[in-house]
N, C-alpha and C positions, 0 to 999 in steps of 0.2 A: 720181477724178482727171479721168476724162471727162467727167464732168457739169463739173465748175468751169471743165475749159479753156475746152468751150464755150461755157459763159457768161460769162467771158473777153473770148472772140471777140465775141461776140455784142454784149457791152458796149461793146468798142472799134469793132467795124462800126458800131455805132449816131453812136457820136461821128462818125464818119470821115464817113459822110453828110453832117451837119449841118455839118463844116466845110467839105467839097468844096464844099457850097450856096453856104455864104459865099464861098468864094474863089473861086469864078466870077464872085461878082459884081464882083471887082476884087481887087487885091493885097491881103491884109493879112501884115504880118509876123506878129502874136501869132498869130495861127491859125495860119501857117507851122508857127512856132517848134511850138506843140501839137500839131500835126501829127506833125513830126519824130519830137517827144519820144515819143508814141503808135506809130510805128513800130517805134522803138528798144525798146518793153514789149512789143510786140507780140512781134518777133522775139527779143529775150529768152524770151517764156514758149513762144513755139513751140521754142527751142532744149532747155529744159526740157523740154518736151512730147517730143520726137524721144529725147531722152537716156534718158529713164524706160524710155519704151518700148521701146530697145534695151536696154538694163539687165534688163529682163524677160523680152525675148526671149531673149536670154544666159542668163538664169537656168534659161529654160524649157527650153532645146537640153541645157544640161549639164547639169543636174537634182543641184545639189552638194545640198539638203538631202535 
């Protein structure tokens, strides 16, 4: 599960770059808009990400199996 977030992450940093590039150089909405939509996956799979791991830390504290 660690290896994929990360590369995830890594995946969506890589984009985040190359749009920040462009939108220095002047407004664009479509880059916006992908922008947005990239944050909103982003913080989706981190919410995932936080959930699991609590999930497992629970599991690991009260050791039900």
């Amino acid at each position: 599960m660690a290896d994929f977030c990360s590369a995830v992450d890594s995946w969506i940093m890589r984009l985040w770059t190359v749009r920040f590039r462009r939108l220095a150089e002047g407004p664009n909405p479509a880059e916006e808009a992908a922008l947005e939509r990239e944050f909103m996956y982003g913080r989706m799979m981190a919410y995932v990400y936080w959930i699991t791991i609590s999930g497992i830390c629970f599991l690991g504290t009260v050791k039900p199996f």
